[in-house]
C-alpha positions as CSV (number, residue, x, y, z in Angstrom):
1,X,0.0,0.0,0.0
2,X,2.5,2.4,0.8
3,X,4.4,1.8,-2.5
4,X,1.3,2.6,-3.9
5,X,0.7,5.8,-2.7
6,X,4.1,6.9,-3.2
7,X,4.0,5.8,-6.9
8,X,0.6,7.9,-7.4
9,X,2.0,11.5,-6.6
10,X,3.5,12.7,-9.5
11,X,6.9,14.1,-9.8
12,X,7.9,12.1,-6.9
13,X,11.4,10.9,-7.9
14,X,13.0,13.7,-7.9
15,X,13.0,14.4,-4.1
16,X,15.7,12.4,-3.4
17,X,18.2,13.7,-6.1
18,X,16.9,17.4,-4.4
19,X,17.9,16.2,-1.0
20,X,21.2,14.6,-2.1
21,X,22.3,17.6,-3.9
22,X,21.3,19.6,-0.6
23,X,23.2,16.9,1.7
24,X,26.1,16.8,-0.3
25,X,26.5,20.7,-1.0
26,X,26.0,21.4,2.8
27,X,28.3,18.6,3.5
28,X,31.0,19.9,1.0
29,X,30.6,23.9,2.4
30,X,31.3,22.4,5.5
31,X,34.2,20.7,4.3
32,X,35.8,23.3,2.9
33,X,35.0,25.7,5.9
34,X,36.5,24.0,8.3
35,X,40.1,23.6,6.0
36,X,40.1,27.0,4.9
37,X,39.6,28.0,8.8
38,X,42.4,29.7,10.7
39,X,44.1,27.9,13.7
40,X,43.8,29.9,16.4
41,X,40.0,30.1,15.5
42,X,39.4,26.1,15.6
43,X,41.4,26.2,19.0
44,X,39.1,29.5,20.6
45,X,36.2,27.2,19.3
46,X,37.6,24.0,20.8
47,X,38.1,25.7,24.3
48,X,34.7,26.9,24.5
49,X,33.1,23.3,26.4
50,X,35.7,23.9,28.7
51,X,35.6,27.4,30.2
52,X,33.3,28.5,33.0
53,X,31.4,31.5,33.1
54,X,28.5,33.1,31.0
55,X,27.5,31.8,27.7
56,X,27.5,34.8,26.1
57,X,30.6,36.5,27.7
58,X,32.6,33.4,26.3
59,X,31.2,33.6,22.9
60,X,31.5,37.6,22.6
61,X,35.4,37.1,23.4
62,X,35.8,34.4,20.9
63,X,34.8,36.3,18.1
């Protein structure tokens, strides 16, 4: 039945080349972002879990 229903809306197939292209872009921007990203920003960012105090005092000084 639930093939059925599926197979009845028109157009349907291309959902999931939509949301692979969307998974695999965001994926790849995220790729890239994090190699193109500075060092001393991934370490702020990597410190953050660890310090005490407000949450937004520690991410106004990380920017």
């Amino acid at each position: 039945m639930k093939s059925n229903v599926l197979q009845a809306i028109v157009g349907i197939e291309v959902f999931p080349l939509i949301s692979l292209i969307i998974f695999v872009g965001v994926f790849t921007a995220m790729f890239i972002w994090v190699f193109k990203m500075d060092k001393s920003s991934a370490n702020s960012m990597a410190e953050i879990p660890l310090q005490d105090g407000n949450r937004d005092e520690i991410f106004n000084r990380n920017l």
